[in-house]
Z-matrix of the N, CA and C atoms (Angstrom, degrees):
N
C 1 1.436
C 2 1.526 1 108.13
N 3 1.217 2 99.08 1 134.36
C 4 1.879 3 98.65 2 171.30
C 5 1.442 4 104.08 3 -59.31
N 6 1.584 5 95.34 4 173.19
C 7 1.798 6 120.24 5 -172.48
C 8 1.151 7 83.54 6 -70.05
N 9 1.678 8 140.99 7 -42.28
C 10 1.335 9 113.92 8 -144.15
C 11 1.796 10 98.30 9 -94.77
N 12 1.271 11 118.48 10 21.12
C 13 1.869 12 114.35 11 164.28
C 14 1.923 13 87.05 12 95.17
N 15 1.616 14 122.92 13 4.12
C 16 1.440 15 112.83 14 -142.54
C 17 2.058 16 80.27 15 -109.60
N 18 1.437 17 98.49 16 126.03
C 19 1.527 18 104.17 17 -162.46
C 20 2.253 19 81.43 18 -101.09
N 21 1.619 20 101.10 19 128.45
C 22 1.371 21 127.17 20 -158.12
C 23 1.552 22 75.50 21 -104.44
N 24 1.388 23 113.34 22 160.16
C 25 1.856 24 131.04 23 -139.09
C 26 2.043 25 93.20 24 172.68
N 27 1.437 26 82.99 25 109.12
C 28 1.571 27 79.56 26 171.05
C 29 1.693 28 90.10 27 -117.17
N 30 1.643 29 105.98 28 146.06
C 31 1.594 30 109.55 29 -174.02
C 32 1.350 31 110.38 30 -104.81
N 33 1.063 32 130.91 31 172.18
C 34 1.930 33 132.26 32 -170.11
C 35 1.683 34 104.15 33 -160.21
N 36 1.366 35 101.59 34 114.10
C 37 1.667 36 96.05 35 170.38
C 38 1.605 37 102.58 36 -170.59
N 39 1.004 38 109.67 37 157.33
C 40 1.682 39 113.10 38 -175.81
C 41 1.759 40 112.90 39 -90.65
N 42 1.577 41 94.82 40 -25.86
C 43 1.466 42 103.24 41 174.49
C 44 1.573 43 110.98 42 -59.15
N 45 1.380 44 130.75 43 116.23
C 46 1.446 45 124.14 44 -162.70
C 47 1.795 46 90.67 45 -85.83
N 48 1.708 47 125.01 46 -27.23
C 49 1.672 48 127.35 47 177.12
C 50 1.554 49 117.10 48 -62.57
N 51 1.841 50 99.91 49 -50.71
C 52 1.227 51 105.01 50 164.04
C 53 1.811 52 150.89 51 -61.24
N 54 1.655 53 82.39 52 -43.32
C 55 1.584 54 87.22 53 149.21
C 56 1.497 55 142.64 54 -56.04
N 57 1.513 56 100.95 55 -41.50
C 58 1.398 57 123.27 56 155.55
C 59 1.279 58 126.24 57 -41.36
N 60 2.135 59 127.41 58 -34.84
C 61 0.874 60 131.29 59 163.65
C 62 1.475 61 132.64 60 -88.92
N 63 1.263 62 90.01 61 -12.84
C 64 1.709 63 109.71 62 168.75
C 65 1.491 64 109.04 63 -65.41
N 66 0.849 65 116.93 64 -33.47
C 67 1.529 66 120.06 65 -147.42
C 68 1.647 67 93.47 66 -96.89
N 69 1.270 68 120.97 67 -40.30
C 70 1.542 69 134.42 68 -176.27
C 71 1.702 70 100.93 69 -60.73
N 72 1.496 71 106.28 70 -47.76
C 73 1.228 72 127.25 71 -166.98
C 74 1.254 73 108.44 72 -65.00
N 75 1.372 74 119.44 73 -40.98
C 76 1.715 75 117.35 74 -173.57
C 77 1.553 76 106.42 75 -109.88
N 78 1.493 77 131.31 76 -8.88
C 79 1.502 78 114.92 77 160.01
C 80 1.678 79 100.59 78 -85.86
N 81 1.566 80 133.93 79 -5.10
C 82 1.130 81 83.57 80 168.79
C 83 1.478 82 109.45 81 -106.54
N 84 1.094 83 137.32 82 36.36
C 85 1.472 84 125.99 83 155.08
C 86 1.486 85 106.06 84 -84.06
N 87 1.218 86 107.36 85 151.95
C 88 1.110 87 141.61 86 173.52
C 89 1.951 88 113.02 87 -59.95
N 90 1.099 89 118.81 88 114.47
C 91 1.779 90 114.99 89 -176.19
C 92 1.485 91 102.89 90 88.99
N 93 1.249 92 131.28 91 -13.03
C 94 1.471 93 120.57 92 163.76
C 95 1.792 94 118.91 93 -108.08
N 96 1.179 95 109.37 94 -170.96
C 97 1.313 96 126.84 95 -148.88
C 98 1.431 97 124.45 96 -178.18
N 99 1.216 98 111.06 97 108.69
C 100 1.533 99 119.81 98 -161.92
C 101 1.728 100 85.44 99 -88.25
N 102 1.866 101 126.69 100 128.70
C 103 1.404 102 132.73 101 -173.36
C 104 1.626 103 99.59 102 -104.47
N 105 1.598 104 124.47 103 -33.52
C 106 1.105 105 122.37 104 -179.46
C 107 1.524 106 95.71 105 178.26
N 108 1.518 107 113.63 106 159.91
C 109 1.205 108 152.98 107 151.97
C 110 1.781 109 126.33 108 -48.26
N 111 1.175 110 140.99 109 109.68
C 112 1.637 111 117.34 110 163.14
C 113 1.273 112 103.46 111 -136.81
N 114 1.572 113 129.23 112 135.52
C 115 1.195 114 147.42 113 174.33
C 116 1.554 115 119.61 114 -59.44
N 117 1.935 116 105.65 115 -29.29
C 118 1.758 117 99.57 116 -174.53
C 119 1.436 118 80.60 117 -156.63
N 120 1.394 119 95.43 118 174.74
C 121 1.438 120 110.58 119 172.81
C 122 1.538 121 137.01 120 -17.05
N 123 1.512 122 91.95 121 -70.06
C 124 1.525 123 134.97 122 -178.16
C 125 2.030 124 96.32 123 -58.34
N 126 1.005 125 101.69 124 -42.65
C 127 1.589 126 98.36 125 176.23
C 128 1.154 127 107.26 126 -79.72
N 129 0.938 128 138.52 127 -20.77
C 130 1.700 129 137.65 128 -170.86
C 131 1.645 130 100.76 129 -87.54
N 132 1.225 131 119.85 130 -44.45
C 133 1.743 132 123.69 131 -169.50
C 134 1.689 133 84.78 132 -81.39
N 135 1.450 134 166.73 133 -22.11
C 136 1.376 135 146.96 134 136.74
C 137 0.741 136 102.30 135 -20.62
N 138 1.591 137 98.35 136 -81.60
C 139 1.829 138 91.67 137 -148.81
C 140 1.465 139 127.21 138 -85.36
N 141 1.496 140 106.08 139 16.31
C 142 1.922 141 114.16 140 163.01
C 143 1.833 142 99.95 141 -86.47
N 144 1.224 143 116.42 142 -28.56
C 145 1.415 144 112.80 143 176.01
C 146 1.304 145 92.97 144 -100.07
N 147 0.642 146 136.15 145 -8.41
C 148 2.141 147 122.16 146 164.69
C 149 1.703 148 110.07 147 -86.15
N 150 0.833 149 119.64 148 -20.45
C 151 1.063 150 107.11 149 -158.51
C 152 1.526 151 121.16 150 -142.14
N 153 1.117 152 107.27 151 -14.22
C 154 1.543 153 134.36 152 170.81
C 155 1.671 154 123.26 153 63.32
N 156 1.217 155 110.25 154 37.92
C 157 1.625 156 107.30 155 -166.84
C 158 1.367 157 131.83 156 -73.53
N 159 1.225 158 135.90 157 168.85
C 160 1.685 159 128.50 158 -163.09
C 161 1.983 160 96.21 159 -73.47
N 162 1.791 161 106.27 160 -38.10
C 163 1.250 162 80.65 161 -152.99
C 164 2.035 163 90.90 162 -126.60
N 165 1.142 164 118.21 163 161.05
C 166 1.606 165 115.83 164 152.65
C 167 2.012 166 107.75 165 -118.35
N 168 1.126 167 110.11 166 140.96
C 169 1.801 168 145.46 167 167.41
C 170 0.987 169 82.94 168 -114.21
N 171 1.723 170 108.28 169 121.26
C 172 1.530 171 118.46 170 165.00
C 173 1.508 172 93.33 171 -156.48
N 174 1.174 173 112.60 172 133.06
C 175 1.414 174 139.64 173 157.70
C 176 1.420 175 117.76 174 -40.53
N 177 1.160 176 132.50 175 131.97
C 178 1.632 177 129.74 176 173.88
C 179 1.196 178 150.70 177 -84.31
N 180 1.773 179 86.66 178 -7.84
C 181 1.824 180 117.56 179 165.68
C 182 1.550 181 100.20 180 -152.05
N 183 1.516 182 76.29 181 120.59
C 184 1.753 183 108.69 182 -169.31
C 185 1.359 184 98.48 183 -148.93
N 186 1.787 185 106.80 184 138.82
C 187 1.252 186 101.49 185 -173.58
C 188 1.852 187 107.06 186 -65.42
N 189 1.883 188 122.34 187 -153.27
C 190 0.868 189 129.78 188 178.16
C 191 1.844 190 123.50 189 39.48
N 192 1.242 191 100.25 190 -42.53
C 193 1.698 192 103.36 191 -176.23
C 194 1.587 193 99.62 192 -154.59
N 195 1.334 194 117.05 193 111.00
C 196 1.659 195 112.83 194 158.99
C 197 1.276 196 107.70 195 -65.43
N 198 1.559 197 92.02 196 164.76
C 199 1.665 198 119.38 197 -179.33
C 200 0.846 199 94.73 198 -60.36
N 201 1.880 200 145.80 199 -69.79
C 202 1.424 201 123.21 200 -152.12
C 203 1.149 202 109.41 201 -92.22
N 204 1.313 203 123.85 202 13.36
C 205 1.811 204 110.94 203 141.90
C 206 1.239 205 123.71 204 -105.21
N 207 1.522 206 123.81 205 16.63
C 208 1.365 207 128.83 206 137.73
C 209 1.011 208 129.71 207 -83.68
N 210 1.685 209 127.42 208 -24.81
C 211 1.234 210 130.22 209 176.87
C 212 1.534 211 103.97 210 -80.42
N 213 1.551 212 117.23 211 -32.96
C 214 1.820 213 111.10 212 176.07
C 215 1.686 214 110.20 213 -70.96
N 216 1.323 215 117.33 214 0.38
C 217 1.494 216 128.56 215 -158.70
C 218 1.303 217 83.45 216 -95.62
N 219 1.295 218 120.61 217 -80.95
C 220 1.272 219 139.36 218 -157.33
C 221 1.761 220 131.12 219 -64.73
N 222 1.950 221 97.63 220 -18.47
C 223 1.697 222 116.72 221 176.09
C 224 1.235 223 98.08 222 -65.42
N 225 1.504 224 141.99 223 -61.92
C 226 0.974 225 146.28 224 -151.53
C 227 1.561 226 112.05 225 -67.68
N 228 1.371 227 134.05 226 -22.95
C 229 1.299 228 143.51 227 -163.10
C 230 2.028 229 100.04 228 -106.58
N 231 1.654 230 104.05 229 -36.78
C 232 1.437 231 114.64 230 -145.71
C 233 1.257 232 96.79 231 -111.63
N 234 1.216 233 153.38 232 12.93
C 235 1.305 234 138.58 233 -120.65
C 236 1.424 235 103.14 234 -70.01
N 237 1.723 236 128.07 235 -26.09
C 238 1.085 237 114.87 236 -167.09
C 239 1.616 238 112.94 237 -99.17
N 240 1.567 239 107.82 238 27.05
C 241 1.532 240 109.72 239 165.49
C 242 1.511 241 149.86 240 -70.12
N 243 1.125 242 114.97 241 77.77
C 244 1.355 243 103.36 242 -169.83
C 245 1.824 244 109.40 243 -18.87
N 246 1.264 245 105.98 244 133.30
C 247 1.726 246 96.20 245 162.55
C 248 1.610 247 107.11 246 -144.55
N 249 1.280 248 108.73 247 126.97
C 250 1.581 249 108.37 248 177.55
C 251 1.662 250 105.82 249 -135.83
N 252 1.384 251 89.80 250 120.63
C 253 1.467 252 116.45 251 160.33
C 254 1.044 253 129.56 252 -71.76
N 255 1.578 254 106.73 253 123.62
C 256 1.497 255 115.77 254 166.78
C 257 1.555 256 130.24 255 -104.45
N 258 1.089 257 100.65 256 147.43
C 259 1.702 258 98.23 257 -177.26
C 260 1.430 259 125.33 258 -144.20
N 261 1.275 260 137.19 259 161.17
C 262 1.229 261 120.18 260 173.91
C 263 1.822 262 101.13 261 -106.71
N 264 1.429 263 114.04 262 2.78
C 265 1.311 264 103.91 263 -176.30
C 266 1.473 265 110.77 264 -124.40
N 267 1.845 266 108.08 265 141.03
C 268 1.463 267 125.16 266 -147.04
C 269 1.379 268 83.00 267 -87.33
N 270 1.571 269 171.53 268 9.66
C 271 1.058 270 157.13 269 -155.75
C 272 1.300 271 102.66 270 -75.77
N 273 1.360 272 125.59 271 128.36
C 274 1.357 273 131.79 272 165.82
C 275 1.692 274 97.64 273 -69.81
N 276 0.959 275 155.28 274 -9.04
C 277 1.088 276 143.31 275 164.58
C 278 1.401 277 135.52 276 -85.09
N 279 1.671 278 109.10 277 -9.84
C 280 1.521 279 113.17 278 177.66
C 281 1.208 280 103.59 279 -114.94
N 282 1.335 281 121.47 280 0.76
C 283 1.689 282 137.91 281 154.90
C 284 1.627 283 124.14 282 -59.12
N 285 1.466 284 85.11 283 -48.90
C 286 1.855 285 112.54 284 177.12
C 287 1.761 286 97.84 285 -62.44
N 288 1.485 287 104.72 286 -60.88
C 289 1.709 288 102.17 287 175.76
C 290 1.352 289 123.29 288 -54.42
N 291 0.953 290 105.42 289 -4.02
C 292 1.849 291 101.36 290 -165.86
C 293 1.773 292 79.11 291 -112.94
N 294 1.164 293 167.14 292 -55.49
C 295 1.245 294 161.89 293 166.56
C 296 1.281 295 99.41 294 -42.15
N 297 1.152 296 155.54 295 -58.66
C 298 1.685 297 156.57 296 -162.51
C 299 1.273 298 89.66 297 -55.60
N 300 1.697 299 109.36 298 -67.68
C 301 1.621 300 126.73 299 -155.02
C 302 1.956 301 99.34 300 -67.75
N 303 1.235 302 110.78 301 1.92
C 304 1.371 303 96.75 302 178.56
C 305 1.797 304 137.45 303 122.91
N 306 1.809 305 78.07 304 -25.55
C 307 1.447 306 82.62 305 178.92
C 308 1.791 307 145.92 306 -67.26
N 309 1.256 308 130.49 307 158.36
C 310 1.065 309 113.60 308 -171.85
C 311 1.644 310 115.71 309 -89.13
N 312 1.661 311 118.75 310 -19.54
C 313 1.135 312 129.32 311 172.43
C 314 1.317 313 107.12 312 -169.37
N 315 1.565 314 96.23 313 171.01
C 316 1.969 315 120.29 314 -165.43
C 317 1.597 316 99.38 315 -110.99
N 318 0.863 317 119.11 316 75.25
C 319 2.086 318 97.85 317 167.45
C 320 1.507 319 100.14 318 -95.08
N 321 1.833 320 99.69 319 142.53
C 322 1.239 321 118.94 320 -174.33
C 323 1.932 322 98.96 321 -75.43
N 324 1.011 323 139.33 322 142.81
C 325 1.070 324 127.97 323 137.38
C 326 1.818 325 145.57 324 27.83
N 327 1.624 326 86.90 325 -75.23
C 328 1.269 327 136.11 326 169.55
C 329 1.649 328 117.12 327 -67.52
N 330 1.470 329 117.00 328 -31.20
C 331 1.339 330 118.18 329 166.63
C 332 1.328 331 118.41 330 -100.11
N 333 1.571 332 120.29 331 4.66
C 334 1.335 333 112.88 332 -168.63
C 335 1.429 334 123.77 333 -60.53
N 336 1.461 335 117.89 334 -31.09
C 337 1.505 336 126.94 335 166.75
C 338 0.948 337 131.14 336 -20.03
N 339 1.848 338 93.37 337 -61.26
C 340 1.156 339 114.40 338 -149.22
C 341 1.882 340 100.06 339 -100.81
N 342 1.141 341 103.68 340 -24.37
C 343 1.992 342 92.11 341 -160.89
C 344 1.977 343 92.02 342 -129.03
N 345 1.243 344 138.85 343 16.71
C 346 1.273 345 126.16 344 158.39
C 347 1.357 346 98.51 345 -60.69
N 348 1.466 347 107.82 346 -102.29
C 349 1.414 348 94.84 347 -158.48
C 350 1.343 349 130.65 348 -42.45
N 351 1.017 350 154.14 349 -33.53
C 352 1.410 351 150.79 350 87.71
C 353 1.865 352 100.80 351 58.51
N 354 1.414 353 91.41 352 -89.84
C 355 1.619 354 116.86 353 175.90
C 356 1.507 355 109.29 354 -39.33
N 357 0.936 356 96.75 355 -51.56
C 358 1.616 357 108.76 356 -162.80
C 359 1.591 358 98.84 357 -82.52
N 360 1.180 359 132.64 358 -53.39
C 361 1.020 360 114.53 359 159.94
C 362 1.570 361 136.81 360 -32.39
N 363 1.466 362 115.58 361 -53.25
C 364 1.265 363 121.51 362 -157.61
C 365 1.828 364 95.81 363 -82.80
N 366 1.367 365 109.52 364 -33.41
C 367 1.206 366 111.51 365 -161.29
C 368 1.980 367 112.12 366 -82.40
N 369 0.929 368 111.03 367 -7.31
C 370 1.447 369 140.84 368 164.01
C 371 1.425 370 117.15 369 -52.56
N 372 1.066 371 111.87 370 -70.58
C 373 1.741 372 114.98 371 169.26
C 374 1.071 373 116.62 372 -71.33
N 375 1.078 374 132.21 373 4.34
C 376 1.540 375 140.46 374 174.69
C 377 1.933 376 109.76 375 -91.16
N 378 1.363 377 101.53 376 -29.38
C 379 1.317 378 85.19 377 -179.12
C 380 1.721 379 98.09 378 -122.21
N 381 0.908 380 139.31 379 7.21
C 382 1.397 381 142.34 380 147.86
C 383 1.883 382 96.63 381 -22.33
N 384 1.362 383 120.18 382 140.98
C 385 1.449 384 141.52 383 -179.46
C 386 1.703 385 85.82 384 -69.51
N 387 1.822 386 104.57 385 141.47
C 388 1.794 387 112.97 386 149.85
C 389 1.355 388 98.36 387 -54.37
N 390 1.398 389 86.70 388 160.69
C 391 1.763 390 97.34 389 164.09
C 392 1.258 391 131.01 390 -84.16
């Protein structure tokens, strides 16, 4: 987390509209901070090693590199990253992959409104270092 309490969020999605609303969506709450943008996978694992942020939102079909082989990429290096997956598809089975591969949660699409920041909030103090 930054000095200023302001929890840094890099976003990942191929949708160039959706990303666009992501980004509106989480600089304007209050305690977050949009750190950067990535179009696919491969851009998203940069800029968590470029840039070092509390949390990754990454999409689950993205060309070049899916989410849950960025999120299995990235557990092993990051462990204390928030990472929440988004999806537009209800499959209990690409839910299950994104939990194996690491993740901390599944929001559908359809709930992003309402329970990102939410997510990101709660899931934040959870991986903060003991003292």
């Amino acid at each position: 987390m930054e000095a200023s309490g302001t929890i840094s969020v890099v976003l990942a999605d191929d949708d160039a509209a959706f990303l666009s609303s992501l980004r509106v969506l989480i600089d304007d709450e209050e305690g977050l901070s949009v750190a950067a943008t990535a179009t696919d996978g491969v851009e998203a694992i940069e800029f968590v090693e470029e840039l070092h942020p509390d949390a990754l939102v990454i999409d689950l079909h993205m060309p070049r590199l899916d989410g849950v082989s960025a999120i299995a990429r990235l557990r092993a290096d990051h462990p204390r990253l928030c990472v929440i997956a988004l999806t537009g598809d209800e499959s209990r089975e690409i839910h299950n992959r994104v939990a194996e591969a690491g993740g901390n949660a599944v929001l559908l699409k359809s709930e992003v409104a309402a329970g990102l920041a939410a997510q990101l909030r709660a899931a934040i103090p959870l991986l903060e270092p003991d003292p």
